[in-house]
C-alpha positions in Angstrom: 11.6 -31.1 15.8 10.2 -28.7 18.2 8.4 -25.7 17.0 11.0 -23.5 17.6 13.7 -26.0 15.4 11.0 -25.6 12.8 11.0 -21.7 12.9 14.7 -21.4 13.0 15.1 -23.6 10.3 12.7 -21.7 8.1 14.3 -18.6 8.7 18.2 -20.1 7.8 16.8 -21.7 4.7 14.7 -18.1 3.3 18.3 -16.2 4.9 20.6 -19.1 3.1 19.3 -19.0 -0.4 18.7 -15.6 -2.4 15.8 -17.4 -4.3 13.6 -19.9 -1.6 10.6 -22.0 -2.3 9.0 -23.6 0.0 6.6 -26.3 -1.6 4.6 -29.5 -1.1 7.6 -32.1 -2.7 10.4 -30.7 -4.1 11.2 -28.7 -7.1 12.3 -32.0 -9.1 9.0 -34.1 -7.5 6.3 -31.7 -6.6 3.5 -33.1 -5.2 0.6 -30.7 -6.4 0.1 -28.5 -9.3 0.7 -24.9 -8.0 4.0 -26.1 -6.7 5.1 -27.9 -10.1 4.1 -24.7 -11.4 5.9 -22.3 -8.8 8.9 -24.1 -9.6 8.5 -23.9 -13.4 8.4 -20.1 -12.9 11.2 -20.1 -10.9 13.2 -22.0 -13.3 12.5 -19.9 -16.2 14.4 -17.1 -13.9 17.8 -19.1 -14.7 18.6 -18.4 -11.3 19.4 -21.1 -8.9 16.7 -21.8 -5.7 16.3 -23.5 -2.6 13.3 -25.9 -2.4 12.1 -27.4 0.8 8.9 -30.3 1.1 7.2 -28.6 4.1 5.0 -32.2 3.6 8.0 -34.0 5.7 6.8 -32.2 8.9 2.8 -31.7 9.0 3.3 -28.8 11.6 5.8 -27.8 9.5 3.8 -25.9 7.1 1.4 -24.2 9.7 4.7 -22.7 11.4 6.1 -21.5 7.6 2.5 -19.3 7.3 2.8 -17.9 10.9 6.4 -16.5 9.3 5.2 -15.5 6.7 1.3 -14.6 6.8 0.4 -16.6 4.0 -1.8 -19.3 4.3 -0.9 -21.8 1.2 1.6 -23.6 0.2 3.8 -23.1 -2.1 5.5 -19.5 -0.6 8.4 -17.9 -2.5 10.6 -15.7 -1.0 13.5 -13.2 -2.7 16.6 -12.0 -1.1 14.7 -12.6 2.6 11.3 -10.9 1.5 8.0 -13.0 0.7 7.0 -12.4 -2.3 4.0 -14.8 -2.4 2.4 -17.9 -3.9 1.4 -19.4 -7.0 -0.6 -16.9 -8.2 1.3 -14.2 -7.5 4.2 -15.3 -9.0 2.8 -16.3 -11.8 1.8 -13.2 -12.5 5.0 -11.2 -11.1 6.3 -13.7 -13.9 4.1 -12.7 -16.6 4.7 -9.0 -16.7 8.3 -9.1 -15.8 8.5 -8.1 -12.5 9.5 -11.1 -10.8 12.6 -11.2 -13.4 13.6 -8.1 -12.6 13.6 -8.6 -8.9 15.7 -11.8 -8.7 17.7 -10.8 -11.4 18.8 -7.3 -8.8 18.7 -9.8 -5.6 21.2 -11.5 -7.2 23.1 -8.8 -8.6 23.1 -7.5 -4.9 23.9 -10.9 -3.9 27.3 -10.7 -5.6 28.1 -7.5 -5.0 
């Protein structure tokens, strides 16, 4: 997969799904702690989401953070907007932000 392939695929997979994770593993066998947690948080939502093991590629990861301009893993993205990693969804999760804004992509989603 060329670079390119790579980039388009990133950017059908973050269009494709209202709620995207992107992740080392997947969201039902991560393979590190702050993406077992990211997906934990994003379950809690209630909402479905898209997972994808950027570990299947090695360059695959390095072309997700030129995207983006984040350099970890995991990334989380809502309605086409990065919202951030671990941390920041954690905490987007903790005060009740990140509900409200996948519960209004969503609701926009279906409207």
């Amino acid at each position: 997969m060329t670079k390119d392939e790579m980039l388009a695929e990133v950017k059908q997979l973050i269009a494709d799904n209202t709620l995207m994770l992107f992740m080392k593993g997947t969201a039902d066998a991560p393979m590190c702690g702050f993406s077992h947690q990211t997906a934990e948080v994003l379950r809690q939502t209630g909402k479905p989401f898209g997972d994808k093991n950027v570990l299947e590629i090695p360059e695959y990861r390095y072309v997700l953070s030129e995207h983006s301009g984040w350099p970890t893993i995991p990334q989380v993205f809502i309605n086409g907007e990065f919202v951030g990693g671990c941390d920041i969804v954690t905490q987007l999760y903790q005060s009740g932000e990140l509900q409200k804004k996948v519960d209004e992509a969503f609701a926009g989603a279906n409207a």
